[in-house]
N, C-alpha and C positions, 0 to 999 in steps of 0.2 A: 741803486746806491750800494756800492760794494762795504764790506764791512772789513777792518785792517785783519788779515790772517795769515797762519803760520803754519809751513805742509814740511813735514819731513819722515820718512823711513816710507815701506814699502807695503803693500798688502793690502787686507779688510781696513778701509778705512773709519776710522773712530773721530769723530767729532766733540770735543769739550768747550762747554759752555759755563762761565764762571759766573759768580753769581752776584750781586748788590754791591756797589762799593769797591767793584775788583777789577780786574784786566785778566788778560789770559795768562797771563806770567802767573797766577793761583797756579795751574796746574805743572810747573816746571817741573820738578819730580816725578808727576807721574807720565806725562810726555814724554820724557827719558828714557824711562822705562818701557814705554807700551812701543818707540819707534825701532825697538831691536825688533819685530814681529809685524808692525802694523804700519800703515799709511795713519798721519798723526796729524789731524787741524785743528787748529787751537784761534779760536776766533775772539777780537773781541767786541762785546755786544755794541748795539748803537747806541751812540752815546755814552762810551766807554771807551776807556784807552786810548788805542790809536783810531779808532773807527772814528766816521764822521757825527759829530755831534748839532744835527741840524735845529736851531731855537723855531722852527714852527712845526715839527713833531710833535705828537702827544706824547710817544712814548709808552704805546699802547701794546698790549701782549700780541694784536695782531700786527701793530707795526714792527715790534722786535720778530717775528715770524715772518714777515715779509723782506723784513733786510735782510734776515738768514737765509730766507730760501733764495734771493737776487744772488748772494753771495756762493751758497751752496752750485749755482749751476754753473760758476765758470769754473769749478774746482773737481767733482767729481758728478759721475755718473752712475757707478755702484750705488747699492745698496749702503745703508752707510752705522755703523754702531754712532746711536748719540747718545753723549753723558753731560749730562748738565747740573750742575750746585746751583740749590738754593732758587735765587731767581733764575735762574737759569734750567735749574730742573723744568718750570713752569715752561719754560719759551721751548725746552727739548719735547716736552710731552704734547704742545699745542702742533708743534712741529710734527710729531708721528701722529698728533689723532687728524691733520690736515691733510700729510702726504704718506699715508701707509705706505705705499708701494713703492716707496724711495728709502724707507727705513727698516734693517734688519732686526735688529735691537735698542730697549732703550733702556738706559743706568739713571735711575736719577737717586740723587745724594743729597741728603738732610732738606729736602721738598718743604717750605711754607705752608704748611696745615693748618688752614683757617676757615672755620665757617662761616663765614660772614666779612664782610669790611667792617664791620661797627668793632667786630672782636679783634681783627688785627690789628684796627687803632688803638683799641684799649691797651692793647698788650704790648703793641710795639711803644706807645707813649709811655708805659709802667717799666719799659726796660730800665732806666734809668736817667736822672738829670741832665745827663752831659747828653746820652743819645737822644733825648727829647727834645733839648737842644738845637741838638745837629740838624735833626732831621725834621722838626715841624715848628721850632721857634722863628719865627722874624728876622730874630739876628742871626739864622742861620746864613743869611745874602752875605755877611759882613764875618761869620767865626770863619767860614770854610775859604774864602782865598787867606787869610789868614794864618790859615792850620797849614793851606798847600805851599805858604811860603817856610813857615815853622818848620815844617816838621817834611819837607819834600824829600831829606835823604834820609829820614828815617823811614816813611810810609812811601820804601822803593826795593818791592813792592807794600810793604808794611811791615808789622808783629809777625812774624810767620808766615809769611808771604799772602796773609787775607786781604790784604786793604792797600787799595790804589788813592792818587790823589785826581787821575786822570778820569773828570766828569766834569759835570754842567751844573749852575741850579736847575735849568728843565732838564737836562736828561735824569739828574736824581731827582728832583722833586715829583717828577711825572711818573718815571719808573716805577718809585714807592705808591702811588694814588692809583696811577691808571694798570698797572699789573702786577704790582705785589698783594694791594688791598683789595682791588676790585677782583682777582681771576676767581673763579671757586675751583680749587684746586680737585675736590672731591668729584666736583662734575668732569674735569678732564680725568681724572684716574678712569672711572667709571666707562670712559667714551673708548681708550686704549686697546686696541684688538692687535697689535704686535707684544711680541714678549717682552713682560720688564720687568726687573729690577729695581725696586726703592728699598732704600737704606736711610734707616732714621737714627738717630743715636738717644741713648737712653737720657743722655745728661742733655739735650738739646730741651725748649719747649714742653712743658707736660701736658701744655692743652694739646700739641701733635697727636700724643699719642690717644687722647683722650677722644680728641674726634678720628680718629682712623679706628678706632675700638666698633664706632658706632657705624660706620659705614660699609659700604655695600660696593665691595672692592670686587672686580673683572680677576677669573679664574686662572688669566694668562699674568698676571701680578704676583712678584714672589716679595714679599715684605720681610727684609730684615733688621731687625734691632741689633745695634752694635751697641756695646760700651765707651761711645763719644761723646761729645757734645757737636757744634754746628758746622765745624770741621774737619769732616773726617777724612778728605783728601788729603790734608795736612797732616794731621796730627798721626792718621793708621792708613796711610796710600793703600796698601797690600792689603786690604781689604775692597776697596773699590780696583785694585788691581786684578784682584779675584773674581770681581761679581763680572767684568767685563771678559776674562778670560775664561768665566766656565759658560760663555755665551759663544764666542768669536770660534 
């Protein structure tokens, strides 16, 4: 199953993977930018965007790595920089701990730091009303075409280009259970033996940094705290433009 993607400029190819709720149009700005120097794929996840959104997937962090990697092989054969937000950091780093020897580097940006699924439910349901809502109420079946018909030329691609309307209830309902809440993120950090880069932002999560404080990070992990919050693609590019170009 191929997954909808997007190649353009020349060189070390850099792969970006967007994160929950989003399409690859998240990273249009920094795409821009990185394809004056780089070969530039810009995928979006299964069950996102334009990609195929099949209703008997789980939606599982091994299923998002297996559409990647079906997809990855008819596109490059290099070694390849991957960056991935958010949920997507998850499926980039499952990515390099699966196939090191296809992966040069890896960038991930503002990573879901959760010890446990008990806590990321906690947390993710204490976000607030409306996201509890969206994301684990009932009438979530009935608010979100709703919303995709409401608000389609606004969230296009959203607020500041976070937030697509291009999803499923299984491909978001499963995504958030079967690999947002279920991955242990800490164990794939852990498992990493290519060079990375994580970039957390201060203003994001405070249990993030809480639990990376306590944990037992791999030597080839360069951890940055930036002055963001869950956006930092967006909000400071040239920051994640940096962390990929003092690699590449």
């Amino acid at each position: 199953m191929m997954l909808h993607s997007i190649v353009r400029g020349e060189g070390t190819p850099i792969v970006l993977l967007h994160g929950y709720l989003s399409d690859s149009r998240y990273w249009r700005t920094l795409a821009a930018q990185l394809a004056a120097d780089h070969q530039v794929i810009t995928i979006d996840l299964l069950g996102f965007g334009r990609s195929p959104k099949p209703r008997s997937s789980q939606y599982s962090l091994a299923d998002h790595v297996t559409a990647l990697t079906r997809t990855l092989d008819g596109l490059t054969t290099q070694p390849i920089i991957i960056v991935g937000h958010s949920m997507g950091a998850l499926i980039a780093a499952q990515f390099a701990v699966s196939h090191p020897d296809r992966v040069k580097r890896v960038v991930l940006v503002n990573m879901p730091i959760f010890k446990s699924r008990a806590q990321a439910r906690e947390l993710l349901m204490g976000t607030s009303r409306l996201y509890r809502t969206m994301l684990y109420s009932p009438l979530a079946r009935l608010a979100w075409p709703i919303a995709k018909l409401l608000l389609r030329g606004w969230l296009a691609p959203g607020p500041r280009g976070a937030f697509s309307v291009r999803h499923t209830y299984p491909s978001r309902t499963r995504s958030l259970a079967h690999t947002i809440e279920k991955t242990d993120p800490l164990a794939l950090l852990a498992h990493l033996d290519r060079p990375a880069t994580l970039i957390q932002g201060t203003y994001d999560r405070t249990v993030y940094r809480e639990n990376l404080e306590h944990a037992k990070l791999p030597d080839s992990l360069d951890l940055r705290w930036v002055d963001t919050g869950h956006h930092t693609a967006i909000d400071q590019p040239d920051i994640v433009l940096d962390a990929i170009n003092d690699v590449s």
